[in-house]
KEMARZA-153168 format. One line per 8 residues: number of its first residue (from 0); their letters; for each residue y negated, x, z of C-alpha. Coordinates in steps of 0.25 Angstrom, whole numbers, always signed. Example, Ala and Ser with C-alpha at 12.3 -4.5 7.8 and 13.67 -1.06 7.14 Angstrom:
% KEMARZA-153168
0> AS> +18/+49/+31 ~ +4/+55/+29
This chain:
% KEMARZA-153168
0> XXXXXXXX> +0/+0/+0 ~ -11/+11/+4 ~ -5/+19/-10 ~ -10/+3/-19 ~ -23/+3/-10 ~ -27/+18/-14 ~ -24/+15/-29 ~ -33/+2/-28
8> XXXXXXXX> -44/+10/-21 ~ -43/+20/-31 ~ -44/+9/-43 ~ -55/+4/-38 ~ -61/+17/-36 ~ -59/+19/-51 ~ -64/+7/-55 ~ -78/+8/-48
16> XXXXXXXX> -80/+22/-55 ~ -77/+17/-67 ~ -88/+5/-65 ~ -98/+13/-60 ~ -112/+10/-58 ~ -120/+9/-72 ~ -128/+20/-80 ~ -141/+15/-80
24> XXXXXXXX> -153/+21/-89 ~ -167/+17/-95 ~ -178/+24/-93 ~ -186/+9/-89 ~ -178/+9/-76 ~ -184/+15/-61 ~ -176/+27/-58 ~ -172/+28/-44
32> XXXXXXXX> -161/+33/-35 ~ -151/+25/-25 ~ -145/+29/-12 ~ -134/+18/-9 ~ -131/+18/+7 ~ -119/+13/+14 ~ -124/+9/+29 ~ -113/+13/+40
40> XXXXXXXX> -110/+26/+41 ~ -118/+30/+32 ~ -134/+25/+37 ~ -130/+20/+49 ~ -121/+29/+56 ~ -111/+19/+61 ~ -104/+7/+56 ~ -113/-4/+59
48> XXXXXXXX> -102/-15/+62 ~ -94/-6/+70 ~ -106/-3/+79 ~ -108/-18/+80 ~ -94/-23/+83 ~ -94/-12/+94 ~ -103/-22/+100 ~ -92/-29/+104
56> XXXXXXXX> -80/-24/+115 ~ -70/-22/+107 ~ -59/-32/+113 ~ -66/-42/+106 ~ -62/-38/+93 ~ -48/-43/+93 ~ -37/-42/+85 ~ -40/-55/+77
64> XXXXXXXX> -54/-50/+73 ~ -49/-35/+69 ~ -39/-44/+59 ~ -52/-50/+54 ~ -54/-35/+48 ~ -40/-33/+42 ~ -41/-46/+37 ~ -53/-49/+32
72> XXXXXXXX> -62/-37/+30 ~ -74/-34/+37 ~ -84/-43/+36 ~ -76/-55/+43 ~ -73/-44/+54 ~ -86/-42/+56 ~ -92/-57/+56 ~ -82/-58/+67
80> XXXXXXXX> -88/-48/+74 ~ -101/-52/+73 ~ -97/-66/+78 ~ -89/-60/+91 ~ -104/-51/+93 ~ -109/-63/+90 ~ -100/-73/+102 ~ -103/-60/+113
88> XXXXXXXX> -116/-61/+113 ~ -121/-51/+105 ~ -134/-52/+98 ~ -142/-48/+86 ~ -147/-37/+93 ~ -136/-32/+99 ~ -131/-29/+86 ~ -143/-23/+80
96> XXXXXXXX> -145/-15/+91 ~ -131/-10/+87 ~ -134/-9/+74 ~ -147/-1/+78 ~ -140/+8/+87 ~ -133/+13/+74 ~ -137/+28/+71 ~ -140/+33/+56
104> XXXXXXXX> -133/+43/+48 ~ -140/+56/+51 ~ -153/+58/+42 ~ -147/+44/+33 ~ -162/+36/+38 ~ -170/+49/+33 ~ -161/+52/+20 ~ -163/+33/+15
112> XXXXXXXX> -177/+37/+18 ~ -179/+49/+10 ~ -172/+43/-1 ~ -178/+31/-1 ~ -192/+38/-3 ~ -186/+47/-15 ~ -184/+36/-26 ~ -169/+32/-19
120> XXXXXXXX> -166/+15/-18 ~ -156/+14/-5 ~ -147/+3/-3 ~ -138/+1/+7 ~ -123/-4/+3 ~ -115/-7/+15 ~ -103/-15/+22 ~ -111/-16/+34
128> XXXXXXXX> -121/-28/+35 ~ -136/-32/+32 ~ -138/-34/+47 ~ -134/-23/+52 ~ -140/-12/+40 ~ -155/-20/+41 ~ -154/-20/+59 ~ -151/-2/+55
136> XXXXXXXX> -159/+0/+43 ~ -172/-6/+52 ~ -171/-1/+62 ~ -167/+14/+58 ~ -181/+12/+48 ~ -173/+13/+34 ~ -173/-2/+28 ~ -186/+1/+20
144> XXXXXXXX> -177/+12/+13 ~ -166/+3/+8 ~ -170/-5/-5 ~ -156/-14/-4 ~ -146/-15/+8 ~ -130/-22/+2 ~ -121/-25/+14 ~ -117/-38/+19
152> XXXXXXXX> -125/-49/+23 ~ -127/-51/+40 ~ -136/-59/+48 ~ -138/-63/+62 ~ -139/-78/+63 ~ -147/-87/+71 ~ -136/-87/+83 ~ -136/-72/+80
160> XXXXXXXX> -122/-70/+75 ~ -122/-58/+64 ~ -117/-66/+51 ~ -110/-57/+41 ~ -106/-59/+27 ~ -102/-51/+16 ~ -109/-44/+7 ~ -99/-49/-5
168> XXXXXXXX> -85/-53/-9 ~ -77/-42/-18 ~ -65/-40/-21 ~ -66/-28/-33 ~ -68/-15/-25 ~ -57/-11/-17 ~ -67/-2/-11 ~ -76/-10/-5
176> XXXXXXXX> -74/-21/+4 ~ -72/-36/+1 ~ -88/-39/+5 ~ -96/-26/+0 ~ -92/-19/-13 ~ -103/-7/-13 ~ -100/+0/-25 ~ -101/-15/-34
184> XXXXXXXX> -114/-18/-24 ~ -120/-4/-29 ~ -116/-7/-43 ~ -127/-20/-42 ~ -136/-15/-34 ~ -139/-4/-47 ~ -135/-14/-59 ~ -147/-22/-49
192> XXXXXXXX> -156/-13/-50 ~ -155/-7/-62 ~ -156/-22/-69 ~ -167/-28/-60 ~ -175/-18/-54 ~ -174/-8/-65 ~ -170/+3/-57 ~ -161/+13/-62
200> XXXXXXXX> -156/+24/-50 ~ -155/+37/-54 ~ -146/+43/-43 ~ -138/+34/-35 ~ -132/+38/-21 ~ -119/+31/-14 ~ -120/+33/+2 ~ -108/+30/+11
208> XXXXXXXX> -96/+33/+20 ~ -87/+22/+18 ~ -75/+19/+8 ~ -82/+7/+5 ~ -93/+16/-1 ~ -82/+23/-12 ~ -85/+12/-21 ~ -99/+13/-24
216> XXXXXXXX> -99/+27/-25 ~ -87/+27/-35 ~ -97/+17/-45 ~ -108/+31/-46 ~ -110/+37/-59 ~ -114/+51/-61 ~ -129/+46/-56 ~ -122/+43/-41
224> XXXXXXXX> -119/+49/-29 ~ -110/+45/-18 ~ -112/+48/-4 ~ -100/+47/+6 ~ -104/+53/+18 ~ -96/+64/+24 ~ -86/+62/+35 ~ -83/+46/+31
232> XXXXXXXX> -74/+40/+22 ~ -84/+39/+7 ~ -80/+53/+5 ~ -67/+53/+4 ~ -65/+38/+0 ~ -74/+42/-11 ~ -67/+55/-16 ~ -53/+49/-17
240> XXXXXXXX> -57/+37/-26 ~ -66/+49/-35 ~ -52/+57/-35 ~ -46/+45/-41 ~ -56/+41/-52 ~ -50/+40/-66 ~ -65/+47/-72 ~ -74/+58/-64
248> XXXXXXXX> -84/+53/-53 ~ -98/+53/-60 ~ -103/+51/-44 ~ -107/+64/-36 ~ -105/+65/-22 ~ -113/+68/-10 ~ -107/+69/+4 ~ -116/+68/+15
256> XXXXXXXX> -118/+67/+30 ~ -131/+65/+34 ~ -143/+60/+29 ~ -151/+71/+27 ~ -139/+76/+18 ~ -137/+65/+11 ~ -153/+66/+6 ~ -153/+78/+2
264> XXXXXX> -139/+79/-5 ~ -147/+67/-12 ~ -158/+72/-16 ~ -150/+85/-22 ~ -145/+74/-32 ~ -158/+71/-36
């Protein structure tokens, strides 16, 4: 079974370089560059859901809801947690605060600023939620950085349960989740811009950690970099589904730690 689940992953892998993200060019179009952010791990230092469910004691999590996760994915696992916050009392704030207490990637709030005022577009693509990304992104002083934020829609409603949804329903990519496809969400986002902004990027950077993060990267063309950050998963995710591409990798790749290196590694490319 784990031999089937490898050849799917590496199909798929295959098939996303080979669908890659459109060769744009016209000299009519605003030429800028685009730094795409996973959130957890890779701005914020921690997973932001696992730092709220540690809210709870841990003996409320039962058996039962663990099976919510084999079952039926994250996003259910994770309404239910909000509603068992939600039944113990806690509060917005409690959870913001949480959500605050989060520390950033080393040098990662520097390196979004400085891109942001050298011609970079960021967005932010992640499994987390919009909830929790806006509570961080304001109160560590970067939301005026980030021209668009993907992730899955959350709100606090007016008896101050945290409501979850799913970004979207997939079932295409085998590397992504059920609810948040990145690479296809990447692929819009630039056929978006490119059709009704008329802006065509230049350079475009992946950053992330995660295996969920593969996908996008594998859709780069020789004008992309992807990002995986040392010490997490990405990396070598990333470099076992290149080994079994049928064509060569037109995408470079740039490891980092930090964000001071991630900046400057950027701007060599540039």
């Amino acid at each position: 079974m784990r031999s089937f689940n490898l050849f799917c992953f590496y199909i798929c892998a295959a098939f996303y370089h080979k669908t890659l993200l459109p060769t744009m060019s016209t000299n009519e179009y605003s030429l800028k560059n685009l730094a795409a952010f996973d959130f957890d791990h890779t701005i914020c230092e921690h997973n932001t859901d696992i730092i709220v469910r540690n809210l709870l004691d841990q003996s409320l999590i039962t058996p039962e809801i663990k099976g919510i996760l084999r079952s039926s994915g994250w996003i259910p696992y994770m309404q239910r947690i909000f509603r068992i916050l939600h039944l113990h009392k806690f509060t917005a704030t409690d959870i913001s605060s949480a959500i605050k207490s989060i520390p950033e990637v080393q040098g990662i709030k520097k390196c979004i600023e400085n891109l942001a005022n050298n011609n970079f577009h960021i967005i932010i693509i992640s499994d987390s939620n919009s909830e929790f990304i806006k509570t961080w992104n304001d109160f560590n002083g970067i939301s005026d950085y980030i021209h668009t934020i993907f992730t899955n829609p959350a709100n606090f409603n007016k008896d101050g349960l945290l409501e979850l949804f799913p970004y979207h329903h997939q079932t295409e990519c085998s590397l992504s989740s059920k609810n948040l496809c990145k690479g296809k969400i990447l692929e819009n986002f630039l056929n978006k811009q490119y059709s009704e902004a008329q802006i065509k990027y230049d350079k475009i950077f992946y950053i992330g950690d995660g295996k969920n993060d593969v996908c996008p990267m594998l859709r780069l063309k020789e004008n992309g970099f992807a990002c995986p950050r040392d010490g997490y998963s990405c990396s070598e995710e990333l470099n076992n589904a290149i080994s079994k591409l049928p064509d060569k990798y037109e995408g470079k790749i740039i490891n980092w730690s930090t964000g001071s290196q991630l900046f400057n590694d950027i701007c060599k490319e540039l």
